[in-house]
C-alpha positions in Angstrom: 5.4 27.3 40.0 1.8 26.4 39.6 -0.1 29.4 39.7 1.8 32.2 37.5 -1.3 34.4 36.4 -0.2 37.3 39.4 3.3 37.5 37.7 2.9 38.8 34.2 1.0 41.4 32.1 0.2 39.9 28.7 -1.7 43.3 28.0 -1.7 44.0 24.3 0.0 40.7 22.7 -2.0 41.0 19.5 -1.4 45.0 18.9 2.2 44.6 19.8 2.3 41.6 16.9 0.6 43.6 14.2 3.8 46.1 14.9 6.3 42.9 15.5 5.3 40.3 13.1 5.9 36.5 13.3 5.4 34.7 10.4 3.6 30.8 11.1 4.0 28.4 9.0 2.7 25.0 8.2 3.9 22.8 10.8 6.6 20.1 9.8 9.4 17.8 10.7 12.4 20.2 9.9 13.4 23.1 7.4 16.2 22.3 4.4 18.3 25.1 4.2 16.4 25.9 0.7 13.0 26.9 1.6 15.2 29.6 3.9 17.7 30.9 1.8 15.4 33.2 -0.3 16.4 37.1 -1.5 15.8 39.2 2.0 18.4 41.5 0.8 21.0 40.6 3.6 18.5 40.6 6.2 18.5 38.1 9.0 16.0 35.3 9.1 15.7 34.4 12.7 14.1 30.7 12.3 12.3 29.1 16.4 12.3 25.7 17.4 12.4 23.8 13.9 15.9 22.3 13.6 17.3 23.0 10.1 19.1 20.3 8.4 22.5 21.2 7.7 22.7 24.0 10.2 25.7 22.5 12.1 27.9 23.3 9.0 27.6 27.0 10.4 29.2 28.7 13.7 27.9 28.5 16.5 27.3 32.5 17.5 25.9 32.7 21.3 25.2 29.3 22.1 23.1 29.0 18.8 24.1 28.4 15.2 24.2 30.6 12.3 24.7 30.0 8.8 25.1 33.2 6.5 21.8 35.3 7.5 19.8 32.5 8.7 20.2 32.1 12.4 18.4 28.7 14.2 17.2 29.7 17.6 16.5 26.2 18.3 17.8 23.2 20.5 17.2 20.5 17.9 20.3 20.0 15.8 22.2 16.7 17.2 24.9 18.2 18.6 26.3 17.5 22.1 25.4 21.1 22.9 22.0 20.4 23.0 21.7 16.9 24.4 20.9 18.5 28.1 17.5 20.1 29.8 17.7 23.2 27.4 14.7 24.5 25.2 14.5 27.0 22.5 13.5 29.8 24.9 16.2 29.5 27.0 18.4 29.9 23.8 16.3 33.2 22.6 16.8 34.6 26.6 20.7 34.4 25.6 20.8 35.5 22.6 18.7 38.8 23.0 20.7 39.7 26.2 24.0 39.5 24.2 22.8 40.2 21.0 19.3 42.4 21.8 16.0 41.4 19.6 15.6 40.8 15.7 15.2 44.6 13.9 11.8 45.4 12.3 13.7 44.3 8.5 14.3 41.1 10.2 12.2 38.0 10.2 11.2 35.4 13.0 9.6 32.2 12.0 7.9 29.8 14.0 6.2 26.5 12.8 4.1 25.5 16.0 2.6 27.0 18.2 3.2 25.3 21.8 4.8 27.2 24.9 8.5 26.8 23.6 8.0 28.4 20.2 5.6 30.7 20.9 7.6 32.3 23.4 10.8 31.9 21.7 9.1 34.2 18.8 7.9 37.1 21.2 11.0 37.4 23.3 12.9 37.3 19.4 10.6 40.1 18.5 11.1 42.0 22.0 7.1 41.2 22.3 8.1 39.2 25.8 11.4 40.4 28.1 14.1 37.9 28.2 13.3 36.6 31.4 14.5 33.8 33.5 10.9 32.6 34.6 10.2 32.0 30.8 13.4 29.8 30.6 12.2 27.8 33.6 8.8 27.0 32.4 10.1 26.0 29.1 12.2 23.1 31.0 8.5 22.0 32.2 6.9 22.2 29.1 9.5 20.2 26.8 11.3 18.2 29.6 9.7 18.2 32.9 6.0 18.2 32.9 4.8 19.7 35.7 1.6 21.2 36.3 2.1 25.2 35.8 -1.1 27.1 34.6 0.8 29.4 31.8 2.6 26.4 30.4 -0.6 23.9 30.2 -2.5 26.6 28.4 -0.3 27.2 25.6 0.6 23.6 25.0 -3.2 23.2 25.4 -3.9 25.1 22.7 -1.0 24.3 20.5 -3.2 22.3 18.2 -5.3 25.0 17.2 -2.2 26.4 15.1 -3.4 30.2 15.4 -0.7 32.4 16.8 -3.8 35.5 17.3 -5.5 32.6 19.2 -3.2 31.7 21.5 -2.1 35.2 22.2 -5.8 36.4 22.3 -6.3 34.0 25.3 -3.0 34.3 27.0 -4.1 37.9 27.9 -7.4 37.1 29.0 -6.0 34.7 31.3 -3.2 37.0 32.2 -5.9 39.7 33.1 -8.2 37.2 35.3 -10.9 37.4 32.4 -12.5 34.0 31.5 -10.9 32.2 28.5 -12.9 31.4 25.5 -14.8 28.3 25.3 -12.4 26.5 22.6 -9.3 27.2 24.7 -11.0 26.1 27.6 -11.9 22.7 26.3 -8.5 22.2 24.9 -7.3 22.9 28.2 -9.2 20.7 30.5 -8.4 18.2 27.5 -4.6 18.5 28.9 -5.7 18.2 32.0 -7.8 14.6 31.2 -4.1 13.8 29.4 -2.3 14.3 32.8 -5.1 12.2 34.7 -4.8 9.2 31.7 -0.9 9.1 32.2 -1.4 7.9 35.8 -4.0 5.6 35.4 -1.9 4.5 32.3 1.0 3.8 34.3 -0.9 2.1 37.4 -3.0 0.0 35.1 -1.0 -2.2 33.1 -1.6 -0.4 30.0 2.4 0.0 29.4 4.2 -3.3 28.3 8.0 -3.6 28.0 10.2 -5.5 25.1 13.6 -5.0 27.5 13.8 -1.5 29.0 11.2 -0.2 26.1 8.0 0.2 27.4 5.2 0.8 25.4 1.5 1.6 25.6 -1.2 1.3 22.7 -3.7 4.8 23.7 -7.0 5.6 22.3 -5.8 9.3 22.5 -2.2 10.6 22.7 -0.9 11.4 26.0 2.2 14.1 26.4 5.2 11.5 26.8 7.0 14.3 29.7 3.8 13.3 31.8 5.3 9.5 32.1 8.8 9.6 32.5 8.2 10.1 36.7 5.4 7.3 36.5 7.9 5.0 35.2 10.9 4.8 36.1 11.7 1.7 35.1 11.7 2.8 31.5 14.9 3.4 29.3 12.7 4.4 26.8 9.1 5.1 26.8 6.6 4.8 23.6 3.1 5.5 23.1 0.5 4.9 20.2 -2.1 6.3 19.3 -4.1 6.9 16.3 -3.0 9.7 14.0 -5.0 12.5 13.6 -4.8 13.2 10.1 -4.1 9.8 8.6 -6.5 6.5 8.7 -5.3 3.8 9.9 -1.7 5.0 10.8 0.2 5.4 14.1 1.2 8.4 16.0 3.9 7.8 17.6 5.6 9.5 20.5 9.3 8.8 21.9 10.5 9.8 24.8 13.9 8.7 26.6 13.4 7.1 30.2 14.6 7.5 34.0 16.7 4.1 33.4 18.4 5.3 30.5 22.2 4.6 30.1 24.4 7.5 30.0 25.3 9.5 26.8 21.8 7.5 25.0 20.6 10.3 22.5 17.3 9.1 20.6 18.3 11.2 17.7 21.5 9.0 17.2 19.6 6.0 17.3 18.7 5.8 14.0 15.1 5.7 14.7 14.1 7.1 11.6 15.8 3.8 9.6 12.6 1.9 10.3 10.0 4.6 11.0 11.1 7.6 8.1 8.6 10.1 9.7 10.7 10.2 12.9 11.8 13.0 14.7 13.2 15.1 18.0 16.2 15.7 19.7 17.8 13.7 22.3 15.3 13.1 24.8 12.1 12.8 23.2 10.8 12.6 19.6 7.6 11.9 17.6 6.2 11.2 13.6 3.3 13.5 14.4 4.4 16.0 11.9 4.7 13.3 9.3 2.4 10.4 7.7 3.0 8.5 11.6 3.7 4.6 10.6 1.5 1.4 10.0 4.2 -0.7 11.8 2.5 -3.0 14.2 3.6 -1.9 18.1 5.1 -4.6 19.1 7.4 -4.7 15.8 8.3 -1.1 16.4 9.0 -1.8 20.3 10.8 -4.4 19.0 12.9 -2.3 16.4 13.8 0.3 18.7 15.0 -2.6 21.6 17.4 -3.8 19.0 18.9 -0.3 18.8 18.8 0.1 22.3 20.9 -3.0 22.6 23.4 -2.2 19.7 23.9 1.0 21.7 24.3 -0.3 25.0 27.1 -3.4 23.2 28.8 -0.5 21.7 29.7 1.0 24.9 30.1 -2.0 26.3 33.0 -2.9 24.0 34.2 0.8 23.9 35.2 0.5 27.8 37.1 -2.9 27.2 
């Protein structure tokens, strides 16, 4: 599934928005359900890939939850439902089949701006059909890792945080025409990511405290690029300074080939030690928080002693 370009027509993404609206905002770890419940008149509020704490007190409507107006197209919330290969665009393909896309009175929020949500909001607002392809690449982007040429230019330019942005240069790849010069750096900046995971992996850079491996970075890599290049690994961490914050760790978390059965990193209670923590099942980060000053082989450390609790609990559960 490399090269997509011949498949789609992005043709007018930023007129069709203008008419369709998504609303961005400031990226974070989660919502509480009070910064959504505000007076839309009955109107539904239609919120992408940003797990909202307290959502799984509401029904589960088409395979996603919904709590009075506010409906969470998102594969987040630790529920068993989620804890598989599914993303937030596969979720947004099932609900507009069944359920067709939000109204113009509705509203679809997104707080990033990576493959997953961004296509989540343009199939919500009907922007993008509900097609299976989309689904398939959103496995890739949040599980898999694979090279695909649509997929590594969104996430590429996820850190820009400007919905026109993306959009604007998602057409002009879609239409052949050279990318601008920022999203072209940010995407040969993925592509030097992918080549530092390998030599990562082959050079010793990754230590282990049990089945944790571990890897201090001078730039962050995307954990789904390492899970293949070590299989060893029940869990694989890496460091690497934050972005915003002197002198603090980013730190991404993302579950391993070797993991035991039924392990779920958002029951570990990862964010007991590290309060910025957080992800779903398989993979997690404190990038949208302060990151932690936690030495790395204390955190390592920290999250083998979970690991272990885990695997005694089972242990003792089969006796």
């Amino acid at each position: 599934m490399k090269n997509t370009k011949t498949k789609f027509n992005f043709s007018g993404l930023l007129l069709k928005l203008k008419e369709k609206p998504i609303e961005l905002y400031e990226e974070r770890q989660h919502f509480v359900l009070k910064d959504l419940e505000l007076d839309r008149s009955g109107k539904k509020v239609f919120v992408c890939d940003t797990y909202i704490k307290g959502i799984e007190a509401g029904i589960v409507e088409c395979n996603v939850l919904r709590l009075s107006n506010i409906i969470s197209i998102d594969h987040h919330a630790p529920l068993a439902m989620f804890a598989r290969k599914i993303s937030s665009v596969n979720l947004a393909i099932g609900w507009v089949n069944e359920m067709g896309i939000a109204s113009d009175n509705d509203t679809v929020i997104i707080t990033h701006t990576d493959y997953d949500s961004l296509i989540t909001g343009l199939i919500m607002r009907g922007i993008v059909p509900p097609r299976k392809i989309f689904g398939d690449m959103a496995i890739i982007a949040d599980h898999t890792g694979e090279e695909n040429e649509m997929v590594d230019l969104l996430q590429s330019m996820s850190s820009a945080h400007d919905l026109e942005f993306s959009l604007r240069n998602l057409e002009l790849w879609s239409s052949g025409k050279p990318i601008e010069k920022e999203a072209f750096e940010m995407l040969e900046g993925l592509k030097d990511e992918r080549r530092r995971a390998e030599e990562a992996a082959k050079n010793g850079s990754f230590k282990n405290v049990g089945s944790v491996y571990y890897a201090k970075l001078d730039k962050k890599i995307e954990s789904a690029f390492l899970t293949a290049l070590i299989p060893e690994a029940a869990i694989i961490l890496t460091f690497s300074p934050h972005r915003k914050y002197s002198g603090f760790w980013e730190v991404k978390t993302r579950l391993g080939k070797a993991a035991p059965e039924g392990l779920r990193l958002n029951e570990l209670g990862i964010d007991g030690f590290d309060q910025f923590w957080g992800g779903r099942w398989n993979a997690g980060s404190n990038r949208r928080g302060q990151g932690t000053k936690i030495p790395i082989e204390e955190y390592a450390g920290l999250l083998n002693e979970k690991l272990e609790k885990h695997a005694k609990i089972n242990r003792e559960e089969k006796i």
